[in-house]
C-alpha positions in Angstrom: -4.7 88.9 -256.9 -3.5 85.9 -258.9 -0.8 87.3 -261.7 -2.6 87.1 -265.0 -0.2 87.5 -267.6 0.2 85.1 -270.2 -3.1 84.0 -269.1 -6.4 84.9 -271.8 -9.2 86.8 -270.9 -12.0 86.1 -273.2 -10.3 87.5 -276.5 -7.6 89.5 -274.5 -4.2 88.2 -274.0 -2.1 89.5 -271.4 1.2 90.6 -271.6 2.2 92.8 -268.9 1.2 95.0 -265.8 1.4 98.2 -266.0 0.1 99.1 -263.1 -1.5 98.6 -259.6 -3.8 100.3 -257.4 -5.8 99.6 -254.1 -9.0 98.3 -256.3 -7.0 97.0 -259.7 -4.4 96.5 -261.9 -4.2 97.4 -265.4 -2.4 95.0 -267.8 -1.3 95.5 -271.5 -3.0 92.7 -273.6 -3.5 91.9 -277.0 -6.9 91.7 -278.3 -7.2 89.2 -280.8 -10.2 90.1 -282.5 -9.1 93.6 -283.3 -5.3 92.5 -283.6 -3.8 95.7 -281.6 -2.8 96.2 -278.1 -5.3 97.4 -275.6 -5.3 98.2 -271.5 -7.2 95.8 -269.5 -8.4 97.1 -266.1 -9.0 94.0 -263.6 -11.2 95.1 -260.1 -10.1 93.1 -257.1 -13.8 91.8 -256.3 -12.7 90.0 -253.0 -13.3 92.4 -250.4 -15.5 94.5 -252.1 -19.8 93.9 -251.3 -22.3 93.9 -254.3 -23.2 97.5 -253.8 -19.3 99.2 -253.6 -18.8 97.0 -256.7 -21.7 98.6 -258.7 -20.4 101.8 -257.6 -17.3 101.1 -258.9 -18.4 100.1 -262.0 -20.6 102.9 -262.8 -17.8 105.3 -261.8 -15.1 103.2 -264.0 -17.8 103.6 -266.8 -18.0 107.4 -266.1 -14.6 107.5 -266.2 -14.1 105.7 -269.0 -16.5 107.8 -271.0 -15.1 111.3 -270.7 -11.5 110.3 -270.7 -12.0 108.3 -274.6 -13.7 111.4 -275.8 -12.6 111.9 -278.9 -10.3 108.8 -279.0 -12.3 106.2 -281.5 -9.1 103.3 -281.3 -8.9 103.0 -277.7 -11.3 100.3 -275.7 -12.4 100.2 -272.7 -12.7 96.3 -270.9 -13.1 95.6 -267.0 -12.9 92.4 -266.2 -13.5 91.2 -262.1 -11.2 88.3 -260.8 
């Protein structure tokens, strides 16, 4: 995966990786419409076929769902590279 930080993502800027698994890596960014720090999660698309990456996106978005409960200033973004 190509290293992303310094590099934009639509109105996230990255800053650093803090972390990496088999399917993505989650960077701290800035978001500059909301002026805060945020977690971006980018899916390695490059081995994956059309129907393991839906799956992975709807399970992300599961994910995603129950773990914010509750938590109204954190944001979840997935980005594919």
């Amino acid at each position: 995966m190509t290293n992303l930080i310094g590099q934009s993502l639509g109105r996230y800027h990255i800053l650093e990786q803090l972390g990496e698994g088999g399917m993505a890596t989650v960077y701290k960014a800035f978001d500059t419409r909301l002026e805060t720090d945020v977690a971006v999660k980018v899916i390695r698309t490059e081995n994956l076929t059309l129907g393991t990456m839906e799956r992975a996106l709807k399970r992300f978005e599961r994910g995603l769902s129950g773990s914010l409960h509750g938590i109204p200033h954190i944001w979840g973004c997935l980005f594919s590279v």
